[in-house]
N, C-alpha and C positions, 0 to 999 in steps of 0.2 A: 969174763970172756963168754959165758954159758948167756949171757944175756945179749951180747951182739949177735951171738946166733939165730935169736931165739927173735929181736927186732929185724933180720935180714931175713927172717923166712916169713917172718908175717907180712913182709911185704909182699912181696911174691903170691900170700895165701891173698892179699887184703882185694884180687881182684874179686873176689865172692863176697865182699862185705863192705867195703868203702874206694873202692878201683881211684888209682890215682892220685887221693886224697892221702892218703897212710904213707905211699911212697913220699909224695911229695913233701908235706909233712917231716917226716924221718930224715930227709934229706938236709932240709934245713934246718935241724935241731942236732942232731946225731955228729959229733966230732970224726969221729972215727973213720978212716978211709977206706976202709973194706964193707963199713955200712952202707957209707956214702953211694959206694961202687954199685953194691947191689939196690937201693934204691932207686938209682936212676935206672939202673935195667930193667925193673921191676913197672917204673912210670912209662916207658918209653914200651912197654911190651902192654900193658894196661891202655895206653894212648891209643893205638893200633887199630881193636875195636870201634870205637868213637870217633876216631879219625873216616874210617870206612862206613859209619853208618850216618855220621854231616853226609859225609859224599852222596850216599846212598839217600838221602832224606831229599837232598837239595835236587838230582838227577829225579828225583821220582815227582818232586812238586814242578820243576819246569818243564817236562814231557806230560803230566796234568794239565798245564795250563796251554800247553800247544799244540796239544794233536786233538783233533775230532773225535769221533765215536768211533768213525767208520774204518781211520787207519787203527786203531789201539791194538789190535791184536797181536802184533812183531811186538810195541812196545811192550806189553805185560808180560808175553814170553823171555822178553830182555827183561825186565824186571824179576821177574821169580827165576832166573837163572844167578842174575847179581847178588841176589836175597840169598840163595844158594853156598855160593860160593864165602859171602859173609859169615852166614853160618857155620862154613866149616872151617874159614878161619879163624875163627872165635873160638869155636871146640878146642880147633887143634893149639891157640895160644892159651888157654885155660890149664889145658892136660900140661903144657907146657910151663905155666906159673904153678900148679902142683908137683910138678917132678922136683924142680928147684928149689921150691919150701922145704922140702923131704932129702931133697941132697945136701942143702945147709945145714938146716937140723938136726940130720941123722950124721951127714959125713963130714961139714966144716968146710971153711970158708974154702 
């Protein structure tokens, strides 16, 4: 059992080291339902990030390609506020796949 623990928090840690891949991974090898469990919320919270930075990649290359010189100014402010807010969600899901690693680990499923 010390070792489902010990594969459910690595997922959660794996967004610093292999994000999405370890869960995903785990999920289809790992029998176990309470691995399972935590894999997929570990992919889906790892997802999140990358989901929002296509977003952010694709918004930032069609407003490149369609505005002039002269209007860019609102759009870059919208840009580095979006960039912004990416960032803190990414923080605050990180701080949040470390808590989880360390509530598994330490206190069980």
């Amino acid at each position: 059992m010390e070792n489902h623990k010990i594969i459910s928090a690595l997922c959660y840690a794996s967004l610093l080291f292999a994000p999405f891949l370890l869960p995903l991974i785990v999920y289809f090898v790992i029998k176990d339902k309470e691995v399972k469990y935590h894999a997929r919320r570990a992919f889906v919270s790892h997802s999140i990030p990358t989901a929002l930075s296509i977003l952010l990649a694709i918004f930032g290359f069609i407003g490149m390609l369609t505005l002039d010189y002269n209007n860019m100014s609102g759009y870059v402010i919208l840009m580095f506020v979006l960039m912004g807010i990416y960032f803190l969600v990414t923080i605050g899901i990180i701080i949040w796949n470390i808590i989880q690693a360390y509530r598994i680990y330490r206190v069980g499923f």
